[in-house]
C-alpha positions as CSV (number, residue, x, y, z in Angstrom):
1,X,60.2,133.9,126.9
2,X,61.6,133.1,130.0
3,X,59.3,135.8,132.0
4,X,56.2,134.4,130.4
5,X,54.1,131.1,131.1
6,X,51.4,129.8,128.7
7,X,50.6,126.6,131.2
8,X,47.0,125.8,132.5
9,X,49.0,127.9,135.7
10,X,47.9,131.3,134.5
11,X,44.5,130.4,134.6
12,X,44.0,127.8,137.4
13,X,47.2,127.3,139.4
14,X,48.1,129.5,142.5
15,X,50.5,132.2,141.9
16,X,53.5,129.9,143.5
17,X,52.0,127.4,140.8
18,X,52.3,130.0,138.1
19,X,55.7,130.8,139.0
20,X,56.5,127.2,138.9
21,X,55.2,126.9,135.2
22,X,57.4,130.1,134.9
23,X,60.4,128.8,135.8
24,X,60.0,124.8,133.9
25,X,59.5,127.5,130.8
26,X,62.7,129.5,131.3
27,X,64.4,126.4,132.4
28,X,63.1,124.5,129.1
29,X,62.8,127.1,126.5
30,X,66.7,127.5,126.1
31,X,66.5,124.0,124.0
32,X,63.0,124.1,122.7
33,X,62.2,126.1,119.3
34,X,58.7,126.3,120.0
35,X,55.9,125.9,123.2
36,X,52.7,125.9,123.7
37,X,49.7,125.4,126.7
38,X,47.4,122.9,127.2
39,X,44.0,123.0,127.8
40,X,43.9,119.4,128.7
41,X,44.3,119.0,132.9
42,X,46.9,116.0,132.5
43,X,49.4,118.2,131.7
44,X,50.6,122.1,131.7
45,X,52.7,122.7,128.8
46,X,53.7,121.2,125.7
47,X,56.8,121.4,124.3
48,X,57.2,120.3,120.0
49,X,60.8,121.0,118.6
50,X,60.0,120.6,114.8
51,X,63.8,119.9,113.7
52,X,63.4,116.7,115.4
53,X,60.1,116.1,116.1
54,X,60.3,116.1,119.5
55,X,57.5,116.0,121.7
56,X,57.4,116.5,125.2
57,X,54.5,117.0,128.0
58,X,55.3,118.7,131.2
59,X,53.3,118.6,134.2
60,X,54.7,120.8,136.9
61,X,54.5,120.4,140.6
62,X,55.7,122.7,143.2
63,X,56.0,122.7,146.8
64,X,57.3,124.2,150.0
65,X,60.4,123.1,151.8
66,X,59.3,122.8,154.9
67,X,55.6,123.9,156.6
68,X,55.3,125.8,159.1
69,X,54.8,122.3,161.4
70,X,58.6,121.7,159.9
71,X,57.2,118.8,158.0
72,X,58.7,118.5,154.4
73,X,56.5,120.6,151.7
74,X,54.3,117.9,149.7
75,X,53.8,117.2,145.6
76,X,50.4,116.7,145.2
77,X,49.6,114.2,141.6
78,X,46.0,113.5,140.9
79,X,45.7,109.6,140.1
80,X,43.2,111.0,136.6
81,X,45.8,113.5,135.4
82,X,48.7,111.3,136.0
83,X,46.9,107.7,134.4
84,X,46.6,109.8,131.3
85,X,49.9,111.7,131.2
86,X,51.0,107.9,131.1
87,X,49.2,106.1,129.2
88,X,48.8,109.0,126.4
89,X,52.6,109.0,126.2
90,X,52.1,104.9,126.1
91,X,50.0,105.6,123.2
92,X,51.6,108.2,121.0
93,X,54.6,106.2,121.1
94,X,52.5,103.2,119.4
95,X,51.0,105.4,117.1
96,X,53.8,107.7,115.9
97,X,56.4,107.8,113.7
98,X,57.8,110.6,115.0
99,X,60.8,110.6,118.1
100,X,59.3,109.2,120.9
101,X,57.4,111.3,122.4
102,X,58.3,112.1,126.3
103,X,56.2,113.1,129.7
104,X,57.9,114.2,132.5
105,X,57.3,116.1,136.3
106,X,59.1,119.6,136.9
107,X,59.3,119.3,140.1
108,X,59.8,122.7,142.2
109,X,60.6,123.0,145.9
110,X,60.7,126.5,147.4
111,X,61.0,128.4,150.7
112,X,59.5,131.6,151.7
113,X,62.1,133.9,153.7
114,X,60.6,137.3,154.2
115,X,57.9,137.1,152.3
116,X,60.1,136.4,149.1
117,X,60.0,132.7,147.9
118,X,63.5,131.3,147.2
119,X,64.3,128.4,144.9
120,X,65.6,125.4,146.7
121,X,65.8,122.8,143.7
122,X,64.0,121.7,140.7
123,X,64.6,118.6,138.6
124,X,62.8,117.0,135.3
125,X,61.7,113.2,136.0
126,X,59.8,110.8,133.3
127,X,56.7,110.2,133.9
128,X,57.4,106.1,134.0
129,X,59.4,107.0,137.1
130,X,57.4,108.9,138.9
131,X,54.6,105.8,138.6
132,X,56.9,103.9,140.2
133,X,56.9,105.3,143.2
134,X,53.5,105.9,143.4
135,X,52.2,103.1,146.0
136,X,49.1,104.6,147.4
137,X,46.2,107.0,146.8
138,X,43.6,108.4,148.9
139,X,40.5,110.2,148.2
140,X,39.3,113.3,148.6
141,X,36.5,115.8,147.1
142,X,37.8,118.7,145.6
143,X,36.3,121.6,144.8
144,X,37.2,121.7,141.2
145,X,38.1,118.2,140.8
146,X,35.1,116.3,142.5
147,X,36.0,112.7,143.9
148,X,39.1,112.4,142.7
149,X,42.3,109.5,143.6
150,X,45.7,111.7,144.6
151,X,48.7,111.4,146.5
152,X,50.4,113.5,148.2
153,X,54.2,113.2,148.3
154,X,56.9,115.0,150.6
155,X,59.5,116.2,148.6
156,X,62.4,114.4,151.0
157,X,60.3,111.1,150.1
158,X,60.3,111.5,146.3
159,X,63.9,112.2,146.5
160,X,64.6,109.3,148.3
161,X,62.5,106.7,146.5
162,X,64.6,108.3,143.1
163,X,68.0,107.9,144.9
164,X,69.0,111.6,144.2
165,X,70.6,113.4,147.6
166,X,69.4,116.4,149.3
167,X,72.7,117.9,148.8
168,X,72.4,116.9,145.1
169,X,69.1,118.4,144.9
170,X,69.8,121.9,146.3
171,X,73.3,122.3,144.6
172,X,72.5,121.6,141.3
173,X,71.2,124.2,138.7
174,X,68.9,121.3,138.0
175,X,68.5,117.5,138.5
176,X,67.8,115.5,134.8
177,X,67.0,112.1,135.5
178,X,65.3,112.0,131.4
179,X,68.4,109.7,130.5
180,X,69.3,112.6,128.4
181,X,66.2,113.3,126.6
182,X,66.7,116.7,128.0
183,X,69.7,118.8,128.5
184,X,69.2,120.8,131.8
């Protein structure tokens, strides 16, 4: 399972993207009894463990460490895909009487030595956090996304704004800040 992704990556994504989706899945799928792809862009995968009813929607995001400018690598979260990974999660939880359902960023930051790209850190984040750190958008017209809202977020920033260290970050098998929803 952990070899295979069935996120909107495999399709759409760039192969770093893919591989991104690849590793949330392997990272994920120890816990989960069942997963499967989205076709909506808010999110990549879907994850529904039928013993408990437990939903979750992951929207992976992966960057470089550093560019070759040695600026930090950047997240980039469309305003559109990110409003509705939010507010659907707001509204399955009104509307369920399931376990409450859960959306969360697997974020990915890389670096490429000799051609091979090595993982730096990853770590699962709700949704509802990321938000919050979310202060500004610009605008831009993509080629598949038209004029769209996004940010763009260095991965030293994010980490900051979610007080988890550097040192944390990279020395960790992964960083859960889910409050336990998820066991990483």
């Amino acid at each position: 399972m952990g070899n295979t992704c069935d996120g909107r990556g495999r399709k759409t994504a760039s192969s770093r993207g893919y591989n991104a989706e690849r590793l949330a899945s392997a990272t994920l799928d120890e816990y989960r009894l069942y997963r499967n792809s989205g076709s909506d862009s808010w999110y990549d995968t879907h994850i529904f463990q039928s013993s408990s009813s437990e939903s979750i929607w992951v929207e992976t995001k992966s960057c470089v460490q550093r560019y070759p400018s040695e600026q930090y690598g950047r997240f980039r979260i469309w305003k559109r895909n990110h409003d509705e990974l939010v507010n659907r999660i707001t509204d399955l939880s009104l509307n369920s009487s399931h376990a409450e359902p859960v959306a969360i960023y697997f974020f990915v930051v890389y670096s490429v030595r000799r051609g091979r790209e090595m993982e730096i850190g990853k770590m699962a984040v709700p949704a509802e956090m990321v938000d919050s750190v979310l202060d500004r958008w610009s605008i831009m017209n993509h080629s598949s996304m038209g004029i769209s809202e996004y940010r763009d977020i260095s991965w030293n920033h994010l980490l900051t704004q979610l007080e988890v260290s550097r040192e944390e970050f990279k020395s960790a098998n992964a960083i859960d800040l889910t409050s336990g929803k998820l066991i990483l």
